[in-house]
N, C-alpha and C positions, 0 to 999 in steps of 0.2 A: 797476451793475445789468447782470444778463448779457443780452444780447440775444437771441431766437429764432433760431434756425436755417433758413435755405431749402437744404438741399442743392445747389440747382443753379437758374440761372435761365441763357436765353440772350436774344440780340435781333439780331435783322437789321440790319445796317448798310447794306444793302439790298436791293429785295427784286427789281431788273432780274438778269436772267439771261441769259447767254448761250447757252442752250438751253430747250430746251421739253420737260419730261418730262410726261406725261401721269398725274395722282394727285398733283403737287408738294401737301406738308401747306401749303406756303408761298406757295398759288396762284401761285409764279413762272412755271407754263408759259403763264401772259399776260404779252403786254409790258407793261412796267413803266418809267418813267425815275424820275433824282436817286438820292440818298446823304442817307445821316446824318452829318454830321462828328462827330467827337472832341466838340468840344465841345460838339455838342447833345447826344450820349448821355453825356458826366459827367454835363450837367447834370440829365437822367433817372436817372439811376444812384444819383448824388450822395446825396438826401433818403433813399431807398430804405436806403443804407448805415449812415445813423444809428436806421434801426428793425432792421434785421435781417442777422446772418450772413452771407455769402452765399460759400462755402468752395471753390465752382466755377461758372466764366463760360463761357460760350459765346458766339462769333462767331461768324457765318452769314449766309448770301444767300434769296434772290438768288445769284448770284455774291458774292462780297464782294473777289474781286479789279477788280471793277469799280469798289470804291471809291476814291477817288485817296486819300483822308486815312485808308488801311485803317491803313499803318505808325504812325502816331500814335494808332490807336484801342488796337494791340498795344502798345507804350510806356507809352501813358496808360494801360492799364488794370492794368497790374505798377507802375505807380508806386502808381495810388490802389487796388491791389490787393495786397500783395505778399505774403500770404501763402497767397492764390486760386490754384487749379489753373488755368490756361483754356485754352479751346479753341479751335480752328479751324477750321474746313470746308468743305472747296472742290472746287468739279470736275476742279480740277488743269489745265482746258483753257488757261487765262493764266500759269499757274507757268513755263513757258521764259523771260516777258517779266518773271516777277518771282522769280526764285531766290532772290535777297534777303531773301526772304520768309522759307524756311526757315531761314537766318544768323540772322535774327533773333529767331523761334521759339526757337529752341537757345541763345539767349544769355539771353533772358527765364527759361528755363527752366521750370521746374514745368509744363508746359503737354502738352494731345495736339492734335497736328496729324493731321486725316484726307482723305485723298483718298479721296471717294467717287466712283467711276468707270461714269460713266454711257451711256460712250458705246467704242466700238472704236477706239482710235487710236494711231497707231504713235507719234506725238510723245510724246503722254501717257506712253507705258509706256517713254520714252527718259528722260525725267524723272524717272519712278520711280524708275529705276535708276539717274538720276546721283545723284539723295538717296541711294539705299542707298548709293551708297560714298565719300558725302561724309565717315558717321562712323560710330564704334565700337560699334556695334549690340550692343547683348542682347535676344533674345528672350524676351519675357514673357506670359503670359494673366494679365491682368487684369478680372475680374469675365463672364469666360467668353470674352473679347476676345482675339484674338490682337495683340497690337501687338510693336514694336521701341523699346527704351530707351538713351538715356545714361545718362552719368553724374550730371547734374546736371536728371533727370526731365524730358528731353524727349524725349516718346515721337513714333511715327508708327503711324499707322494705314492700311490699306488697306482699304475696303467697297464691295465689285461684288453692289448687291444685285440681287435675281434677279424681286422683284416691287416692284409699288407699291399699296397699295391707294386708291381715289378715293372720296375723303369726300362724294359728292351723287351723288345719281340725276339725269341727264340729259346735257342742256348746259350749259352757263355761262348762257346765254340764259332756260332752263324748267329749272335747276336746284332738286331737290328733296331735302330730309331724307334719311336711311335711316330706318326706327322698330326699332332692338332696345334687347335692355335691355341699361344700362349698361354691368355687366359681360362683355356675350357681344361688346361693339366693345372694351371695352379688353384684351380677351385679344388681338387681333391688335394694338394699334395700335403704332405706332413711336416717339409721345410718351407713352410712358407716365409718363416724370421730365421734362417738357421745359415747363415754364413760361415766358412768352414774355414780354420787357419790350419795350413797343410804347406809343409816345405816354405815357411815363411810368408807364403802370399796368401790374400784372402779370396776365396771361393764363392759364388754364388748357395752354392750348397753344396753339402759332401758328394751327391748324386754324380755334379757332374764334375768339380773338382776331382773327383778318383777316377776318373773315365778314364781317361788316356793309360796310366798304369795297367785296366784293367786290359782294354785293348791290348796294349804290346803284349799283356799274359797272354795273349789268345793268339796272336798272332795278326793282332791289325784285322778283324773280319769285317767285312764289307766299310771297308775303312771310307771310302767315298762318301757314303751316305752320312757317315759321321762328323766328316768333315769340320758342318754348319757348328757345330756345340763343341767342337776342341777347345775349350778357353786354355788361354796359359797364365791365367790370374791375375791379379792386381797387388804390384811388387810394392814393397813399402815406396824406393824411392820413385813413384810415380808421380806425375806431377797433380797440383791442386785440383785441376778441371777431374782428372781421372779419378781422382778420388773423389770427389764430390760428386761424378757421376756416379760411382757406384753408390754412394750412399743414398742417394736418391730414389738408386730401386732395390730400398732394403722392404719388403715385405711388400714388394708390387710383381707382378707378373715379367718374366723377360723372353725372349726370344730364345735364348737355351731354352726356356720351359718346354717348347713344342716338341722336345724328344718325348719328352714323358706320358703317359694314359691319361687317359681320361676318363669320366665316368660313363662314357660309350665302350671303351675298351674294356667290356666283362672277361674277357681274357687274363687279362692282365692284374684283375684286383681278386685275390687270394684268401681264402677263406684260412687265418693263419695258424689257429692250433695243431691244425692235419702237415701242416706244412712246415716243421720244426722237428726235428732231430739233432740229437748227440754227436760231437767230432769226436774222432777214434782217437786221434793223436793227443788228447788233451788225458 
């Protein structure tokens, strides 16, 4: 029997960061500690593979070079993956202390590696540059993307995005909803395909999958308003219809969306190099 298809799912291996951007979808600009190992996320991953497809992975943080067991999550997941594209994504701020990283990227293969670059730094852009002339580059736009390819489909990516937009009106403290409708948040948002596996179930996106956490950090603030956008995910053993709805609205607009800004909300969309800083505890 052929299985469903999810085009794309990712997950945090962790969600500590070594920096603080201001709009993270991944509420990482609070301090955060611990890691997932390898083997706890097969074992999340695992059940998930015997209902559904799943043709591209994603890694992410947090930082996720913060992880110590990151190299075994990249390994293990081309083994119990191998015919999956996946990904990587990182600030590039710890790649001098783990170059390795890319060696091994490139040997996996199938995969895109992106330095999303968040911050002004002469190390980082020394890095950049030692990857470009580690190997035989081609230049390709893939899906409007500019990246760099091998031979044996491992790509890099470079993203210096220019804003962030911040999914609650306030503080962390009296943090509150946006209210538009659906589709006028998912016209800006950055998860539009970004499905998130977190504690074994699948999330519409990290944004609102990590919600709740965030909330009980705060103290439940104006928890009523929030109410509408509590998801509590979609558990493996759900049944057919449930999962086949959610795959339904994978890169379509949903009613969670309407917590989020809009491109009315000038508030809320962040001008993001000003709005990045260093964590002290790193």
């Amino acid at each position: 029997m052929t299985k469903p298809v999810l085009p794309f799912v990712e997950t945090m291996i962790t969600q500590a960061c070594n920096i603080s951007c201001s709009g993270c979808t991944n509420y990482s600009d609070l301090v955060h500690s611990g890691y997932l190992t390898w083997q706890q996320g097969r074992a999340e991953l695992l059940p998930w593979l015997d209902r559904v497809d799943i043709p591209d992975f994603g890694i992410l943080g947090g930082e996720p070079l913060m992880n110590p067991d990151v190299r075994n999550w990249i390994t293990g997941l081309r083994e119990l993956m191998p015919q999956s594209q996946l990904r990587f994504t990182t600030n590039g701020l710890l790649l001098d202390q783990n170059i390795d990283i890319v060696d091994l990227l490139a040997d996996v293969g199938n995969c895109v590696f992106k330095i999303t670059v968040h911050v002004n730094n002469s190390k980082l852009e020394d890095t950049i540059q030692h990857i470009m002339s580690r190997f035989e580059w081609e230049p390709v736009t893939e899906y409007g993307i500019a990246r760099y390819k091998t031979k044996n489909n491992f790509r890099f990516q470079i993203n210096r995005p220019a804003q962030f937009t911040k999914s609650f009106v306030g503080t962390y403290r009296n943090m509150q909803p946006h209210s538009n409708t659906p589709a006028d948040a998912f016209e800006i948002c950055n998860q539009q395909s970004c499905p998130l596996l977190f504690n074994g179930k699948l999330y519409k996106c990290s944004t609102s999958g990590l919600l709740s956490p965030v909330l009980e950090r705060f103290g439940w603030p104006n928890r009523d308003s929030w109410q509408p956008y509590l998801q509590s995910g979609v558990a493996v053993d759900c049944s057919d219809s449930e999962l086949q709805q959610f795959l339904n609205n994978f890169g379509k607009p949903h009613a969670i969306c309407s917590m989020c800004p809009s491109k009315q909300n000038t508030e809320s969309i962040l001008e993001h190099y000003s709005n990045v800083s260093k964590k002290k505890y790193v």
